[in-house]
C-alpha positions, -999 to 999 in steps of 0.1 A, spaced: 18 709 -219 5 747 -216 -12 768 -238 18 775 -255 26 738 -264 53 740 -236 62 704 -218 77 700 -188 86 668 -166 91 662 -129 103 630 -116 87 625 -78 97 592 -59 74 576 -39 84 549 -13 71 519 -15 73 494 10 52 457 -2 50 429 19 73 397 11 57 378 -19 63 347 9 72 340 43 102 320 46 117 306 81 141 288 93 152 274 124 181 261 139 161 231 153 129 211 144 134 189 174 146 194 205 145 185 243 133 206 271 145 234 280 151 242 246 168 277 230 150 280 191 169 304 171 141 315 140 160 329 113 136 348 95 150 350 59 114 371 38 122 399 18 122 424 17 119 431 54 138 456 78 134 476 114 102 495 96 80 464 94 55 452 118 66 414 130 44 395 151 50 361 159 33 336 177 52 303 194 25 285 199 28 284 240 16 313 246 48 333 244 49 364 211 74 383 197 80 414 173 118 408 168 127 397 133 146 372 139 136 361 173 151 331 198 126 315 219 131 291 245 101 263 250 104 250 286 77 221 283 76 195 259 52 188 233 46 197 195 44 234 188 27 252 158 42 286 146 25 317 128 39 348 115 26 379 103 43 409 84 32 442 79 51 464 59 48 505 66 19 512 37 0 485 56 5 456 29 3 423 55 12 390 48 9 355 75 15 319 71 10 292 96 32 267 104 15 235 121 41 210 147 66 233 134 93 226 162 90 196 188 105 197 221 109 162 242 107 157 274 142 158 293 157 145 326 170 174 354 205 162 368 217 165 402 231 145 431 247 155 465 277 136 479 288 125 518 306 131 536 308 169 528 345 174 541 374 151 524 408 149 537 435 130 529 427 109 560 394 100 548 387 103 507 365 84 503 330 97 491 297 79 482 274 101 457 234 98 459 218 103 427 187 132 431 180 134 390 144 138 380 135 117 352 168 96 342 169 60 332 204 64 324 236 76 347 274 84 337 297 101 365 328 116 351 358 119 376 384 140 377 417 119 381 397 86 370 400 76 332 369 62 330 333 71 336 311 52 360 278 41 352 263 35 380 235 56 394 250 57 429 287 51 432 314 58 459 347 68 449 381 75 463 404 99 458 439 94 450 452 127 454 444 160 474 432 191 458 400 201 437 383 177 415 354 181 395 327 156 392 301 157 364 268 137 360 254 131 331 218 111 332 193 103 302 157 102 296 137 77 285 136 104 252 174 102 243 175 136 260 202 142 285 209 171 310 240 173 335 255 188 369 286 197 379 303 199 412 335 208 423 346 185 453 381 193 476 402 172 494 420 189 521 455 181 523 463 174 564 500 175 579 500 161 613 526 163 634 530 153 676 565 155 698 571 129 723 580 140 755 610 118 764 642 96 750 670 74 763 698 78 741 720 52 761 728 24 733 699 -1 741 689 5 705 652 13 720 639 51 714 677 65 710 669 100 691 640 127 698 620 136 663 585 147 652 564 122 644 531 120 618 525 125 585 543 151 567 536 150 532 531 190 520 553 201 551 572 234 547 594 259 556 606 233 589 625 240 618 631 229 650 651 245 678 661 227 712 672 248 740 682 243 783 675 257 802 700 285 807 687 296 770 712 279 751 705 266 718 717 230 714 703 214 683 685 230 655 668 212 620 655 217 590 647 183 584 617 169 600 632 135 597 663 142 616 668 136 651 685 146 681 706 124 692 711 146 729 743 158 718 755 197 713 746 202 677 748 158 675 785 160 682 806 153 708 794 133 744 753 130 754 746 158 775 732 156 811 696 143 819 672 169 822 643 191 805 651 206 776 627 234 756 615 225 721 603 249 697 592 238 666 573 259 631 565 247 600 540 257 575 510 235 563 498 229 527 473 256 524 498 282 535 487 281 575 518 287 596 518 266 627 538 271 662 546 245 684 562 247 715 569 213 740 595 197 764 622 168 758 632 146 787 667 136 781 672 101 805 702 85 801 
């Protein structure tokens, strides 16, 4: 009011920024087993990107997120503070004591020999290196069921890649687990004798490849005299020649004739082979 008996207002806001009337967090986990990830959802209010958050974690390790996640890598029994400051100063901190306990856990791993697996030889023995475990389960790729001992030896039923995973427990109830991936190589093998008799004894009448063919492709095999004419040609590796044109007609004359065979393996290799047949009569 003036001298006049004139009034005037003016509204004027003024921020004002308190401190939460309580501190309230929550974590995802009380109790936990080393390494362990603790996500502290910190739900005060009022509280935003303005306020001053320190917390403590009680090994050492602070942050000034909000909402922090913190990962204890020992065990034991940890006590948490927090303290917020709001931007006119206003400060509030509680104290949380064996807020979050982290148990000891085991550290999985294990090697495996031999290191190369075939189809030949699939057979593999695994050697338990885990730190800490009382407490073994191997799951196997084609096998249904886990194995529970610490150190088994396994064999595999098919080629390809399979993956292995070890799980192995501590004395705690906490578990940890590895993961390998283990190939067995699929092998073609495949040899051409160097002579036949196709004369009616019954005894080594036909010429053919011989070995283990499973995965074989893309086969064919070309014979040839030696004036470069092509007498016999396959598809089939199981097929033979019998030491006839084409196997038709009479047994040609004794003699060397030029084999060429290709054929490509499991794992796409292409493989060239080149030898002699003896034809004896």
């Amino acid at each position: 009011m003036d001298n006049n008996q004139c009034e005037g207002t003016k509204d004027i806001i003024l921020p004002y920024y308190p401190a939460p009337a309580l501190i309230v967090v929550e974590p995802d986990i009380f109790d936990g087993c080393a390494p362990q990830d603790v996500f502290y959802n910190n739900l005060s209010f009022p509280i935003d990107s303005t306020y001053i958050i320190e917390w403590d974690f009680g090994d050492g390790n602070t942050s000034d997120e909000i909402s922090p996640t913190h990962t204890y890598t020992e065990p034991g029994l940890y006590d948490i503070s927090l303290t917020i400051t709001s931007p006119i100063g206003c400060t509030i901190s509680d104290f949380f004591p064996q807020f979050v306990r982290v148990k000891p856990g085991p550290n999985a791993e294990f090697t495996f020999s031999p290191q190369q697996l075939t189809n030949f030889n699939s057979t593999v023995q695994f050697t338990d290196l885990s730190e800490g475990a009382v407490g073994w389960m191997w799951t196997i790729g084609d096998f249904p069921a886990p194995i529970l001992q610490q150190n088994p030896s396994y064999t595999f039923q098919d080629t390809g890649f399979h993956e292995v995973t070890l799980l192995v427990r501590h004395e705690s109830g906490c578990v940890d687990s590895t993961t390998a991936i283990i190939e067995v190589i699929p092998l073609v093998t495949y040899h051409l004798p160097n002579a036949f008799t196709p004369n009616g004894d019954g005894k080594n009448e036909g010429f053919k490849g011989v070995g283990y063919l499973d995965g074989m492709t893309d086969f064919n095999m070309t014979i040839w005299n030696r004036w470069g004419e092509l007498i016999f040609e396959t598809n089939d590796p199981t097929e033979e020649w019998t030491g006839r044109k084409q196997n038709q007609g009479d047994i040609l004359q004794n003699g060397v004739y030029v084999v060429l065979v290709q054929y490509t393996e499991p794992r796409g290799e292409k493989i060239r082979l080149k030898g002699f047949a003896t034809l004896i009569r």
